[in-house]
C-alpha positions in Angstrom: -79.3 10.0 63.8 -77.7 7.7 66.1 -78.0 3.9 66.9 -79.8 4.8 70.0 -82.6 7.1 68.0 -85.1 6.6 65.4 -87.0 8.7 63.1 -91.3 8.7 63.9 -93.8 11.2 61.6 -96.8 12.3 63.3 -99.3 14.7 61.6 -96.9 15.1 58.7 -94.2 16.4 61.1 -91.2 13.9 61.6 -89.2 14.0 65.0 -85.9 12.1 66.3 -86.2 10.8 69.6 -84.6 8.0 71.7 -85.5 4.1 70.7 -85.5 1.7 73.5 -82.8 -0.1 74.3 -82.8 -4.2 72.7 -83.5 -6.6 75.6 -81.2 -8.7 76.7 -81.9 -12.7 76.4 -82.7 -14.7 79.2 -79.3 -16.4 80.7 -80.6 -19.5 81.9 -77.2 -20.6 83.1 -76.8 -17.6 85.0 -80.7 -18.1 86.8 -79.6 -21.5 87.5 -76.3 -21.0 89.0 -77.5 -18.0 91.5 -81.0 -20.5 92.2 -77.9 -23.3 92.9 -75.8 -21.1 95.4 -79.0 -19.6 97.1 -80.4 -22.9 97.6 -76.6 -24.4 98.8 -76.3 -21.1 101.1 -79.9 -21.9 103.0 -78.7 -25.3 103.3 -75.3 -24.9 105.1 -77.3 -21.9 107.3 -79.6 -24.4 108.1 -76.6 -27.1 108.8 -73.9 -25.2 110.7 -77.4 -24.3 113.3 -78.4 -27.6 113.8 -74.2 -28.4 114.5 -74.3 -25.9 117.1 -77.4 -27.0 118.8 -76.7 -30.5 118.7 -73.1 -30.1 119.8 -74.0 -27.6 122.5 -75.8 -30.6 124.0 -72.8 -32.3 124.6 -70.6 -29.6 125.1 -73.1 -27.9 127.7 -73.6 -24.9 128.8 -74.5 -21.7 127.0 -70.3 -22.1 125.9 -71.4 -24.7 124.2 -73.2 -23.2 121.1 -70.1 -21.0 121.1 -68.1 -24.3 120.3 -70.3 -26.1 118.3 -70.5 -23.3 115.8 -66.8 -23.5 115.2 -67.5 -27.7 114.1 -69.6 -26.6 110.8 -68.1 -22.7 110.4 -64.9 -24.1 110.0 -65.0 -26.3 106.7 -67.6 -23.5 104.9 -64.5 -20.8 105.7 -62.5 -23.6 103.4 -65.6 -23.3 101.0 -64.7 -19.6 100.8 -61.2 -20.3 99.9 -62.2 -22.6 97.2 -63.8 -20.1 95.7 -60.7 -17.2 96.1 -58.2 -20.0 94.7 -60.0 -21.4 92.1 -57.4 -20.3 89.5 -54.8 -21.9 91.2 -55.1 -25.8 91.2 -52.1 -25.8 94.4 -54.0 -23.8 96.5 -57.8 -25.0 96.2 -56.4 -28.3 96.9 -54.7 -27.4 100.0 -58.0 -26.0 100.9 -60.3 -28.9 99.5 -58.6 -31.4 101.6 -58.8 -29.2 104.7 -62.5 -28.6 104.1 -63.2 -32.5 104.1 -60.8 -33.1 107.0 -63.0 -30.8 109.4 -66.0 -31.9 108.5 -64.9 -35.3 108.8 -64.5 -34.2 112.7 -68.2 -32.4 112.7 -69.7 -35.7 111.6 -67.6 -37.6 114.1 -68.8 -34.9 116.9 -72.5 -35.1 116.0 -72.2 -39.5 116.0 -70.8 -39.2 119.6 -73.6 -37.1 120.8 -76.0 -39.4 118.8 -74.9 -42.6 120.4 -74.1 -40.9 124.2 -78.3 -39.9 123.9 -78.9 -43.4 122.7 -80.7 -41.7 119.3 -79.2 -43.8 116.3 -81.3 -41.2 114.3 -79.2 -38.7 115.3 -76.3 -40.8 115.2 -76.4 -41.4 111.9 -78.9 -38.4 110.3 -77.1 -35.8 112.0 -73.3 -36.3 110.2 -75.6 -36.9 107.0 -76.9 -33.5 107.1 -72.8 -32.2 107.2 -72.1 -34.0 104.8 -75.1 -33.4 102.2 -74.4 -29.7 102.3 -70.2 -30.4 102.0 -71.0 -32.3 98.7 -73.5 -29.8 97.4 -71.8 -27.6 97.9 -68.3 -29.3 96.0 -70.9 -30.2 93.3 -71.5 -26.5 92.5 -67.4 -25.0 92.7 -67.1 -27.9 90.6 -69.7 -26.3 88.0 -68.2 -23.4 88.2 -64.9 -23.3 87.4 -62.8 -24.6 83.8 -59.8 -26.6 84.2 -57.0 -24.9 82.8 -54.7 -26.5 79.9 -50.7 -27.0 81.4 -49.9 -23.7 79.3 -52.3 -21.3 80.3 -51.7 -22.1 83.9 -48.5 -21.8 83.8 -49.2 -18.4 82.2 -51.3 -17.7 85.0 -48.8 -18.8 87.9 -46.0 -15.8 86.2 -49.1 -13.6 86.9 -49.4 -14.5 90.2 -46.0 -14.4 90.9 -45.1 -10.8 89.7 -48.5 -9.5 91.7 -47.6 -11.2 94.9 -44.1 -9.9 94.3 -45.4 -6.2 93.9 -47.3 -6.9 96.9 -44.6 -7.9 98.7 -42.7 -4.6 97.6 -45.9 -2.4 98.5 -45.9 -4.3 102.0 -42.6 -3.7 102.7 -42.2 0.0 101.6 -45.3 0.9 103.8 -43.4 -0.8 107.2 -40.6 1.2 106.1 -42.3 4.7 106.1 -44.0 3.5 109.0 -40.9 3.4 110.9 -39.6 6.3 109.7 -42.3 7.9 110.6 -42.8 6.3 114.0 -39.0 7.6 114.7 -39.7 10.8 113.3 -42.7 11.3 115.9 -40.5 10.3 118.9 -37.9 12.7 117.9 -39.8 15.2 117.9 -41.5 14.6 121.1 -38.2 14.4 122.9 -36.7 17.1 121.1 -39.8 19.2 122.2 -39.0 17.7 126.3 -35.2 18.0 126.1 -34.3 20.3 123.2 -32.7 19.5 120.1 -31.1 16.4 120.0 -27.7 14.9 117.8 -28.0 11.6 116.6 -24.2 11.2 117.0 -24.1 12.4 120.2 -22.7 10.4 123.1 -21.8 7.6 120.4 -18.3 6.9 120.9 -16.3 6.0 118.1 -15.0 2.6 118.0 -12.0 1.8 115.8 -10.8 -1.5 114.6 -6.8 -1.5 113.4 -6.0 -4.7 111.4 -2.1 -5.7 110.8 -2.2 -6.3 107.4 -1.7 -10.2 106.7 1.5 -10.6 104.5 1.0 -11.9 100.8 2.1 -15.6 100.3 4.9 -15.9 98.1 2.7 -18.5 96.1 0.0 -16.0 95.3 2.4 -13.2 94.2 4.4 -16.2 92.0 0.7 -16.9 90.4 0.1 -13.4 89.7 3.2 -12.6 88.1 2.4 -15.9 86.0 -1.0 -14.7 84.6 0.2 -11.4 83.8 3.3 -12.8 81.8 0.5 -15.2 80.2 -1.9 -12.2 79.1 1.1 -9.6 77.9 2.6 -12.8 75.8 -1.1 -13.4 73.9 -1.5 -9.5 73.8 2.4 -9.1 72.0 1.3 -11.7 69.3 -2.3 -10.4 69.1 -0.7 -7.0 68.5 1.9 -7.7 66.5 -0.3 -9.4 64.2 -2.5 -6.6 64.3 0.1 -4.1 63.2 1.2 -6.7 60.4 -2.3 -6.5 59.0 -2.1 -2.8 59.2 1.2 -3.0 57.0 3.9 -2.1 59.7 6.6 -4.3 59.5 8.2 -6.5 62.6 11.6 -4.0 62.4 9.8 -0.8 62.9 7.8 -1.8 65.8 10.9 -4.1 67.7 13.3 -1.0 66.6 10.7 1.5 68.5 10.4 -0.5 70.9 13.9 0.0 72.1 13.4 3.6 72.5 10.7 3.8 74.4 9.4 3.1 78.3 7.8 -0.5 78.7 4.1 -0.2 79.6 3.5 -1.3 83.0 1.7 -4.5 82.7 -2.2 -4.5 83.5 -4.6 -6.9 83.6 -7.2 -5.2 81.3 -8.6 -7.7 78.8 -7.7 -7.5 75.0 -9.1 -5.0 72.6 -10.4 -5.8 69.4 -6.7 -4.0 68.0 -5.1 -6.6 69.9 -7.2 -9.7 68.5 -7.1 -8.8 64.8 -10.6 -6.4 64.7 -10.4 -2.7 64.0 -7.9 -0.8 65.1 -8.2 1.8 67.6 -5.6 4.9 68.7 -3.8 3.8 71.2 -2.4 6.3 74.0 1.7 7.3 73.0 4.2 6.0 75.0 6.4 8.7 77.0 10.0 8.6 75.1 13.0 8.3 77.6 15.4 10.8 78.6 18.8 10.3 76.9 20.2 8.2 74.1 18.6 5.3 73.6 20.1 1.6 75.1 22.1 -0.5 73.0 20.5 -3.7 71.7 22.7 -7.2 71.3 22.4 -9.8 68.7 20.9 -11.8 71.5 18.5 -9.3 73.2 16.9 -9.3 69.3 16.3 -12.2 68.5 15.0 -13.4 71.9 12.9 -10.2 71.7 11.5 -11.1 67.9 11.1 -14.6 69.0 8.6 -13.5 71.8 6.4 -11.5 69.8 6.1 -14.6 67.4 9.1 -14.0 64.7 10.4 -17.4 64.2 11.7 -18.3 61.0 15.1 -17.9 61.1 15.4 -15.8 57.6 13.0 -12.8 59.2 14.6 -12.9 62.0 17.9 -12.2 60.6 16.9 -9.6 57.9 14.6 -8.2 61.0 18.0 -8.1 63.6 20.0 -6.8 60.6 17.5 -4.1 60.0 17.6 -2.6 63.8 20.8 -3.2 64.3 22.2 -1.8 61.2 24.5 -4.3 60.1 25.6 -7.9 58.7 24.7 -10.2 61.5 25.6 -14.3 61.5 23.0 -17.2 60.5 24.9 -19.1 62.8 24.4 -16.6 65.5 20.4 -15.9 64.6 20.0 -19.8 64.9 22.0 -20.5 67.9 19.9 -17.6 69.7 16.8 -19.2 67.8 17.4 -22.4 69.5 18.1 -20.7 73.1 14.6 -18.9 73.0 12.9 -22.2 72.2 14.1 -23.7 75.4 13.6 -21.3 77.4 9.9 -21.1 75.9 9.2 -24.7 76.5 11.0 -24.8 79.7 9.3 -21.5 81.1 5.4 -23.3 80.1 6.0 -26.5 81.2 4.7 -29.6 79.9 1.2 -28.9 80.1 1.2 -25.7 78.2 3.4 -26.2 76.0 1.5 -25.0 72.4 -1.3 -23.6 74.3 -0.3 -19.7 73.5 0.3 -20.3 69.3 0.1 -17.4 66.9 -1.8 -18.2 63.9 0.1 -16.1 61.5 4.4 -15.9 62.7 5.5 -15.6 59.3 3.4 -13.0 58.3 4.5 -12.3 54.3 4.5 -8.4 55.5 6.8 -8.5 58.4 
């Protein structure tokens, strides 16, 4: 048995069939707000005729109920926008302050035509009767709608927004298919009058030849800069890399001598190159023949560049490639020449800026 049924026994027999339905109480509130918006209605009806016939008089003519309807139908239209906006605070007001604006003009209207016919009643009882049905009908909007706390109209105006921006989508997509379609239909008719027709046809091609502008020397002397910058902080982010992998500073500077120098690219670092995991990277094609001979010098300004700068790892690195005893003097002298030419290639500014936080890594 359902909500809806109940159980009744007649004669000894007992049958199922439908209960009514439980009234409804009497909303009071409701009965009073349609009584209040009847009553309101009857009375601008009742105010926007008298307007009209009292402004036709001084209008004349039968042209003149025509414009003294628009007096008194022109604030209740703002009435109706009340209503619409009554969620949005911005917009009712924009409409409020219209509303009392024109009838501010229908009262002054209906006190001319009072005081031209010399009838102060009119004069004065005829911008009351405006205005009594303005306030009424204020009093009731006012009744019916909640003012909204800051958050939930905020809430409200994201709402807004993302519908009127759908709208605005819808709106635009349908003028779009409507010109298609409009060009589609004129196509065909003059395809159907003149045969088939190519869009490209009789267009004649217009070409526009440029001399390419030459490169300032300035902007090629920048670039060249940066990408000396990034391949010095990607040599010490990689060599510190490898030394945390456990290859030491003489293997990679010894390979390096035998193989083709990458050409340099301004892709940003990997995590390999800034200490993270380390990731395959692509071989580098060996050179054809035996591989260049590399100085004393060429060493140690090479280890000094990858961030190899005490002067003992450098020379049991330099020893190590080149296969033999080389001189502290020597290592230091060459030591001291990479410095300046470090310090004087950055510059005052910058000097510092490119550190490595580990150079005498204990597994180089």
């Amino acid at each position: 048995m359902s909500a809806r049924t109940r159980l009744v026994t007649v004669a000894g027999r007992t049958r199922e069939i439908p209960a009514p339905p439980p009234a409804l109480p009497t909303d009071w509130r409701e009965i009073g707000l349609r009584a209040a918006l009847t009553v309101a209605g009857l009375i601008t009806v009742a105010t926007v005729v008298y307007s009209t016939m009292t402004i036709s008089g001084l209008l004349g003519g039968w042209w003149g109920y025509a414009g003294g309807s628009v007096f008194d139908a022109a604030w209740v239209v703002t009435l109706l926008l009340a209503v619409v906006h009554r969620y949005d605070p911005a917009q009712r007001r924009a409409a409020d302050t219209a509303g009392w604006w024109l009838l501010a003009a229908s009262m002054a209207v209906l006190a001319v035509h009072g005081i031209r016919v010399h009838d102060w009643g009119q004069a004065v009882g005829g911008p009351a009767v405006s205005l009594v049905a303005k306030i009424l009908w204020h009093t009731v909007l006012s009744s019916m709608s909640r003012p909204l706390s800051a958050d939930a109209a905020a809430w409200l105006a994201a709402e807004r927004d993302e519908a009127y921006a759908e709208l605005a989508v819808a709106d635009t997509a349908t003028q779009v298919l409507r010109s298609r379609g409009r060009a589609a239909q004129v196509r065909a008719a003059l395809e159907a009058q003149y045969g088939a027709l190519d869009a490209a046809q009789g267009r004649a091609d217009v070409r526009v030849e440029r001399t390419p502008e030459p490169e300032p020397e300035h902007s090629r002397a920048a670039e060249l800069r940066e990408r000396a910058i990034v391949d010095q902080r990607r040599a010490a982010a990689s060599l510190e890399a490898a030394a945390d992998a456990g290859i030491p500073a003489a293997d990679i500077l010894s390979a390096s001598t035998r193989t083709r120098p990458e050409t340099p690219t301004d892709r940003p670092l990997t995590r390999a190159e800034t200490g993270g995991d380390l990731r395959p990277e692509p071989e580098r094609v060996p050179e054809q023949g035996p591989a260049p001979s590399l100085s004393l010098r060429s060493a140690v300004h090479r280890l000094h560049a990858i961030g190899v700068t005490d002067p003992a790892t450098v020379e049991r690195h330099a020893s190590a490639v080149l296969g033999r005893e080389v001189s502290r003097d020597s290592v230091d002298r060459y030591l001291r020449e990479a410095r300046q030419a470090q310090a004087s290639a950055k510059g005052p500014q910058e000097a510092g800026q490119f550190g490595f936080s580990r150079p005498n890594s204990p597994q180089e």
